[in-house]
ZAMARGU-4260 file (C-alpha; in steps of 0.2 Angstrom, whole numbers, plus 5000, padded with zeros to 4 digits):
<rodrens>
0) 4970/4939/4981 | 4987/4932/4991 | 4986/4927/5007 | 4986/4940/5021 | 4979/4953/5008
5) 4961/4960/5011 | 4953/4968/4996 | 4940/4981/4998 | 4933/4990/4987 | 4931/5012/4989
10) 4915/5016/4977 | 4921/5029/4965 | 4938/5030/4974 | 4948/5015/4970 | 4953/5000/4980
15) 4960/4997/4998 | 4971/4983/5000 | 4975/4979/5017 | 4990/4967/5024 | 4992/4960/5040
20) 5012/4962/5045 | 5025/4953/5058 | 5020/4959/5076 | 4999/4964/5074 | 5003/4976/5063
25) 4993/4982/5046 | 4998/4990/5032 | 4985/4999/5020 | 4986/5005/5000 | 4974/5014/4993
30) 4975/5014/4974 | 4965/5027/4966 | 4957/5028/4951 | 4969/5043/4944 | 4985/5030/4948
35) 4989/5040/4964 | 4992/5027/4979 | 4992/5032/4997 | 5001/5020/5010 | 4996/5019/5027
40) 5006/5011/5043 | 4994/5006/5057 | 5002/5001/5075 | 4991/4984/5082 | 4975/4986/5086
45) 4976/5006/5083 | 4964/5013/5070 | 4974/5028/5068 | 4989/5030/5055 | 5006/5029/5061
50) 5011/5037/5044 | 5002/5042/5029 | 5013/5042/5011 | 5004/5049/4995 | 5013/5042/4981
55) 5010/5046/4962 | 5010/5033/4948 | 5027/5033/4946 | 5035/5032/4964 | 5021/5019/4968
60) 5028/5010/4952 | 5045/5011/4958 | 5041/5007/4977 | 5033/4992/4971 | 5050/4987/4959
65) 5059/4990/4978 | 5050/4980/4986 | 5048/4964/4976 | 5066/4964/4971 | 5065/4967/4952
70) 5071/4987/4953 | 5086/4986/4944 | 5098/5002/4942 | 5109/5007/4925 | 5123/5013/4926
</rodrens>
């Protein structure tokens, strides 16, 4: 995948992908199978979530159209 991205695979679950971030810090999505996505915030070095958010199809879709800049807004 992109640089920084670590795929792994969750055997009848889905897929994790994992992202290194600015300061130590990692970021984890699970995409499920069913389409729901789960975001995890990890501190450095800390196996322990800082935050857990479940996200369906949709809000994944649009957090993903945030993020990269391509969410755009009628009016």
């Amino acid at each position: 995948m992109g640089k920084g991205v670590n795929v792994v695979e969750l055997y009848g679950v889905g897929k994790r992908y994992d992202i290194g971030v600015t300061g130590g810090h990692r970021v984890s999505v699970v995409a499920r199978r069913d389409g729901k996505h789960e975001l995890y915030v990890f501190d450095k070095g800390n196996e322990e979530p800082l935050a857990v958010v479940a996200l369906d199809e949709e809000e994944a879709k649009l957090l993903a159209a945030v993020l990269t800049g391509t969410y755009f807004h009628a009016r």
